[in-house]
KOLMAR-642099 format. One record per residue (C-alpha): y, z, x. Coordinates in pm, whole numbers, plus 32768, in hexadecimal, padded with zeros to 4 digits. Last residue first. Layout:
# residues N
YZX;...
//
This chain:
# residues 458
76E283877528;785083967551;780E842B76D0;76F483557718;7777822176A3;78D68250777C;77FA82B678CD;772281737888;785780B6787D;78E1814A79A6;77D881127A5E;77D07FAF7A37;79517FB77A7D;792380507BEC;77DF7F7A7C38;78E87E2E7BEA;79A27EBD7CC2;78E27EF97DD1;78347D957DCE;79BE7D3A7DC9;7A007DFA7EE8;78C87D6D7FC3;792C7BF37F6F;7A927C3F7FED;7A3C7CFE812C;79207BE08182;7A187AD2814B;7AFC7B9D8248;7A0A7BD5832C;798F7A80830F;7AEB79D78334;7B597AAE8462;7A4A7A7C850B;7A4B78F284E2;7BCC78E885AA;7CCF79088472;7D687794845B;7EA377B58558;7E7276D1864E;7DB875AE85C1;7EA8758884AF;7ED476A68362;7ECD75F28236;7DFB74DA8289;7D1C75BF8368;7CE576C48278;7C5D780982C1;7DD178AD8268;7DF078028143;7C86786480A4;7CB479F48151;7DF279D38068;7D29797B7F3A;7C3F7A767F69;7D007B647FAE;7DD07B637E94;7CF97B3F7D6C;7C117C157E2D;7CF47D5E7E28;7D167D807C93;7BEA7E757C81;7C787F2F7DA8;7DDF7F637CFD;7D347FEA7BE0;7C7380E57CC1;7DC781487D24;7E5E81597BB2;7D0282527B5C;7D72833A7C5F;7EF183527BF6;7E6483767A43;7DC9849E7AD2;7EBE853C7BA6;7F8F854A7A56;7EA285B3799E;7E7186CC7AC5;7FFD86E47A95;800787717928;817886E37890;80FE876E7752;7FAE86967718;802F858075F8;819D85BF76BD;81598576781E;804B848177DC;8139837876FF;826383C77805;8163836278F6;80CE824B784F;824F81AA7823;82D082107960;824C80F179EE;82C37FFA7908;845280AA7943;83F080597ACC;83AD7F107AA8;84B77EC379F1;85E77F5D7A8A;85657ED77BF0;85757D8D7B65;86DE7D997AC6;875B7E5B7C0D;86B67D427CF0;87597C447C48;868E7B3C7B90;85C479EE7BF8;84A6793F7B37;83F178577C0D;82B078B47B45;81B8791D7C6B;82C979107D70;83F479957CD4;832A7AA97C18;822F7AD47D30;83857B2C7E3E;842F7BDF7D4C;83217CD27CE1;82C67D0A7E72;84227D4B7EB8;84437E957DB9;82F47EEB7E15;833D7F0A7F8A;84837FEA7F44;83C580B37E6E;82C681277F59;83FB82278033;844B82AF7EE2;82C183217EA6;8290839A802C;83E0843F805A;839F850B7F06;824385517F9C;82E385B680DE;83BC86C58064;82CA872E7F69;81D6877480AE;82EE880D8172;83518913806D;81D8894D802C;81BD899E81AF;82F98A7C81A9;82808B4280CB;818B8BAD8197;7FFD8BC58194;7F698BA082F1;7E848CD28322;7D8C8C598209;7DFF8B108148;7D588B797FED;7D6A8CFD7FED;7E908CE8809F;7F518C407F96;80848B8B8006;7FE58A54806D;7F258A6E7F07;80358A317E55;809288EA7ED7;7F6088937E9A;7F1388F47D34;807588507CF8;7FD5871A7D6A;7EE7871A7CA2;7D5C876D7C2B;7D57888B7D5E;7C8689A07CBF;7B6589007CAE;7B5688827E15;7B8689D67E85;7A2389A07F74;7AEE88D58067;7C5689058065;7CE9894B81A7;7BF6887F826D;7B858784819A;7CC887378104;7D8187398232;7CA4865D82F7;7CB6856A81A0;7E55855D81B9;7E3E85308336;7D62840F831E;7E5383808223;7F66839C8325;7E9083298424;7E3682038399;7FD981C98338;7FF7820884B5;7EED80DF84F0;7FCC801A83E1;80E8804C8481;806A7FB985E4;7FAF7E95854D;80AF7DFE84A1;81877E3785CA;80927D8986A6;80817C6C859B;81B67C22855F;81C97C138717;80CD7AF78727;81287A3985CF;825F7A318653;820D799D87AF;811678C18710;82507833863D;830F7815877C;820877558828;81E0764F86FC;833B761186DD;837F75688593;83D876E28500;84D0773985DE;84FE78AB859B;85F079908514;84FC7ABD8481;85027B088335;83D47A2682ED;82D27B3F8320;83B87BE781F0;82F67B14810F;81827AEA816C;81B07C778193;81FF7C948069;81117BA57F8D;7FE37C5C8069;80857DBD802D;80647D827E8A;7EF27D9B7EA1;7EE17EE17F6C;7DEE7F528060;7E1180BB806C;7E4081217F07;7D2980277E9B;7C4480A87FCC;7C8282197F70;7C3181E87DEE;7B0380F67E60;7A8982537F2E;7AF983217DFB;7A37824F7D09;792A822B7DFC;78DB83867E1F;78DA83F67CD3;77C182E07C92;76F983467D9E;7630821E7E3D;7745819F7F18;779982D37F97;763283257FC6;762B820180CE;76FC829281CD;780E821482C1;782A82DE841F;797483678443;795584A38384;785384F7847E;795A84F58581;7A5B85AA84B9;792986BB8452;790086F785C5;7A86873385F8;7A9D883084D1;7C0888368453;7CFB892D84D0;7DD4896983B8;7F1D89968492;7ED088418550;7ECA87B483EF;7FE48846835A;809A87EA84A1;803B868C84D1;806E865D835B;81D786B8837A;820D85958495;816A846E83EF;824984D882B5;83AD84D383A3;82FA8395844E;82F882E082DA;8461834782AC;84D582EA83F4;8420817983C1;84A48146824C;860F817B82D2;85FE80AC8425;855C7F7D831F;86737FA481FA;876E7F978316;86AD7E2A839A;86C77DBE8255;88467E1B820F;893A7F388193;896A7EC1804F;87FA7E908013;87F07FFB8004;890180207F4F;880F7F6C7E04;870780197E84;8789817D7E2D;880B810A7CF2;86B780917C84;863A82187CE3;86DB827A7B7A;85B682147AE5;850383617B81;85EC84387ADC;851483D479A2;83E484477A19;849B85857A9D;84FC85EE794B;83C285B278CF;8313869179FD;841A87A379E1;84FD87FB7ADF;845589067BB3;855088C97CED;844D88747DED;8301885F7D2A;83B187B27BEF;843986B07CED;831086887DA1;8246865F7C48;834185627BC4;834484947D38;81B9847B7D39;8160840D7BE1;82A382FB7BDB;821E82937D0B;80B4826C7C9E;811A81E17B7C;81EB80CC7C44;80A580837D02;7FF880447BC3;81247F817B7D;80F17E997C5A;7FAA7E6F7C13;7FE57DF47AF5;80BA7D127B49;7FDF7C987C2A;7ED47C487B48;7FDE7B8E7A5B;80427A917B7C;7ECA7A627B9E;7ED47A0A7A21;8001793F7A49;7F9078727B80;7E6678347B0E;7EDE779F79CF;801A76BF7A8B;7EF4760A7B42;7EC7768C7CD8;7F5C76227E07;80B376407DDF;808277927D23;7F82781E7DEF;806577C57F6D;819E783F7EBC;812479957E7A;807D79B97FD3;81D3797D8054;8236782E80D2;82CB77C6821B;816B7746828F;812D77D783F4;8222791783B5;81A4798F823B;8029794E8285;801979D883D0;80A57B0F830E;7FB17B0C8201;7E9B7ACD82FF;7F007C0C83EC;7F3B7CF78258;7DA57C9B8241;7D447CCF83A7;7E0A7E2A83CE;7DE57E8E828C;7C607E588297;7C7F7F6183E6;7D1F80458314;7C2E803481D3;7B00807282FA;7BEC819C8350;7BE2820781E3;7A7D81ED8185;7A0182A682BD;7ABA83C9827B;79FD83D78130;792884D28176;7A0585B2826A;79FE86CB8135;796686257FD8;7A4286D17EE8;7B5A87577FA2;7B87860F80C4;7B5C85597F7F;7C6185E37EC1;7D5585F17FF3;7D018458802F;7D2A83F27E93;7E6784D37E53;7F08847A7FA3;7EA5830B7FA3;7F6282D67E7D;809E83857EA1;80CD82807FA6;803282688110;7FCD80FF810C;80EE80568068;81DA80EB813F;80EC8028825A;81947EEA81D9;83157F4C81D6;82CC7FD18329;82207E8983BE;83357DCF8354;84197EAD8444;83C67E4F85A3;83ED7CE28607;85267D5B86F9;846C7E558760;836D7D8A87D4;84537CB28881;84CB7DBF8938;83B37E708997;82F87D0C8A16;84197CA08ADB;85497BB68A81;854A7A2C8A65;85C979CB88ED;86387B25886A;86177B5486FC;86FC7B3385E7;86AB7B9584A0;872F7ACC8363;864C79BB8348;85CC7A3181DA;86C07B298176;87577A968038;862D797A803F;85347AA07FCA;844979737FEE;84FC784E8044;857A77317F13;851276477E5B;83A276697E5E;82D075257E42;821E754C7FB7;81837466805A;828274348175;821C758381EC;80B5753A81C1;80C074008283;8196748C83A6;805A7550848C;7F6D73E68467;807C72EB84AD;808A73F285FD;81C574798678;
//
């Protein structure tokens, strides 16, 4: 391999691998086909695309697929397609330099930096983690009507179901998350074939507009959609589990060869998480355009499958049934990712290890906090609830740039990355022109906040 390709591995300060406990732990076939290699790579692409269709993106895609019909279609396939590149660079990242985006900050940046960005992902972590608490209380309350501060704290309880979990291995964990993400893929197949959504308004849908970049309602949900779909915490992940893979990293031909096949399956979940989230706004803006009002939360929804006044000639119990079903699926299926992603920034940004159990019990017992706080100031009311979901997503969007940009700054690096591997100049100026465009967003989004705060206390 190149002097160029090794420098940044021998660069590093970090003592040890990321996620060392599994890092190197998959084997994989050294001269079979294309189907079985690729299987054999398959599985880090599920725990990413998780990410992607969490309790998150249903709120934020159903809402707007009710509010603004097909509108913001557009918003979450272009999100998809800035997975792809984004979660692609994080994963080149993780196999070319044996170093997780984590590692690659803190050994390059001064201890400062690396706190405060370690800080902003934290965060954002548990923005996701509200999400998931959100999404598994309601489903539980919807499917056996235990109440929403009772299952808030029933949600803590999840940290045993990691902890056998990673009993049963990585490449278990992987078969698990992938059944469970095709068993949601599946149910929203039917409720959307069932709701019959307009096939014109899909392909206008498609085409980007400008009002939704002028309308302030608009672009909170359409930056609410893009922070639940491309997720901060998925680009430390998926830097991480790309190295779980046995591989010879001094061989240049064997690294391309995993970099290859990462990134098919990379590319392959995330198109069915795209879908996924599609499939959410289709169903909201076929089934539940012009109720918009009326459907605030999830309970709203589930309601609403069995009311044929609502979801005319295709209201059963059976649909609600299914859509709890898979929104319990989605929220326990998303805490698996966060659980790995908090380990692998705390050991990378601060090189502070602890058990999986410990850091599982912590996160989640902060996340609960606002919720618990919400659930009893309004009386366990689930739009608040929905509320407080929506507004963690468009958190997750303001904290985006402070990790894309300085993984799309790795990745376009020759020193860092060798001749071969430094992103091609396409790559770079999409991906510079993806980050630059969020954070113009963003900093829109916040400006009109403000003004909306004034004028309301004014």
């Amino acid at each position: 391999m190149s002097k160029e390709v090794q420098e940044p591995k021998m660069a590093t300060t970090t003592k040890s691998a990321s996620l060392e406990e599994v890092n190197g732990s998959v084997e994989v076939p050294k001269s079979a086909g294309f189907l079985r290699t690729l299987w054999a790579f398959s599985g880090p692409g599920a725990l990413v695309a998780v990410g992607y269709m969490d309790p998150g993106n249903w709120i934020t895609s159903i809402i707007g697929g009710a509010q603004y019909r097909y509108l913001l279609l557009s918003v979450v396939i272009f999100s998809g397609l800035i997975a792809m590149l984004m979660q692609y660079m994080a994963a080149k990242l993780g196999v070319v330099t044996r170093m997780d985006l984590a590692q690659a900050i803190r050994d390059h940046t001064n201890k400062p930096v690396g706190f405060l960005l370690w800080i902003m992902t934290e965060l954002a972590i548990m923005a996701t983690d509200i999400a998931e608490v959100i999404g598994g209380a309601i489903a539980l309350q919807l499917l056996f009507g235990i109440p929403l501060t009772m299952g808030v704290m029933i949600t803590i309880l999840d940290v045993f179901l990691l902890l056998l979990l990673t009993k049963l291995g990585f490449r278990t964990i992987e078969a698990i998350v992938a059944t469970l993400i095709a068993s949601i893929l599946i149910i929203f197949l039917y409720l959307v074939a069932l709701s019959k959504p307009s096939l014109a308004g899909i392909m206008g849908g498609i085409l980007p507009r400008a009002s939704i970049v002028m309308n302030h309602d608009q672009l909170t949900l359409a930056l609410g959609i893009i922070g639940a779909t491309v997720m901060p915490h998925n680009l430390y992940l998926h830097s991480s589990i790309a190295q779980t893979r046995q591989y010879d990293s001094s061989d240049e031909e064997e690294v391309a060869k995993v970099v290859r096949f990462t990134t098919w399956d990379s590319n392959i979940q995330l198109f069915g998480a795209t879908i996924v989230n599609s499939l959410l706004l289709l169903l909201g803006a076929a089934l539940f355009f012009g109720h918009a009002d009326q459907l605030q939360a999830f309970g709203d929804l589930y309601r609403a499958l069995s009311d044929n006044t609502i979801a005319k000639g295709i209201a059963s119990p059976v649909l609600s049934t299914l859509f709890a079903v898979a929104l319990l699926a989605s929220g326990q299926n998303a805490t698996i990712t966060g659980t790995l992603t908090g380990q692998i920034i705390m050991e990378g940004f601060i090189h502070l290890k602890m058990p999986l159990w410990a850091r599982r019990l912590v996160t989640r017992i902060i996340a609960v906090i606002p919720v618990m706080v919400a659930a009893i100031i309004w009386g366990g009311t689930e739009g608040v609830l929905d509320n407080l979901l929506v507004y963690s997503q468009v958190f997750l969007s303001v904290a985006l740039p402070f990790t894309m940009i300085p993984l799309i700054w790795f990745t376009s690096s020759k020193k860092y990355m060798g001749e071969r591997f430094v992103n091609p100049l396409w790559v770079s100026i999409i991906g510079w022109a993806a980050a630059i465009g969020l954070t113009i967003l963003n900093i829109q989004l916040v400006f009109n906040l403000v003004i909306q705060f004034f004028e309301e206390i004014l």
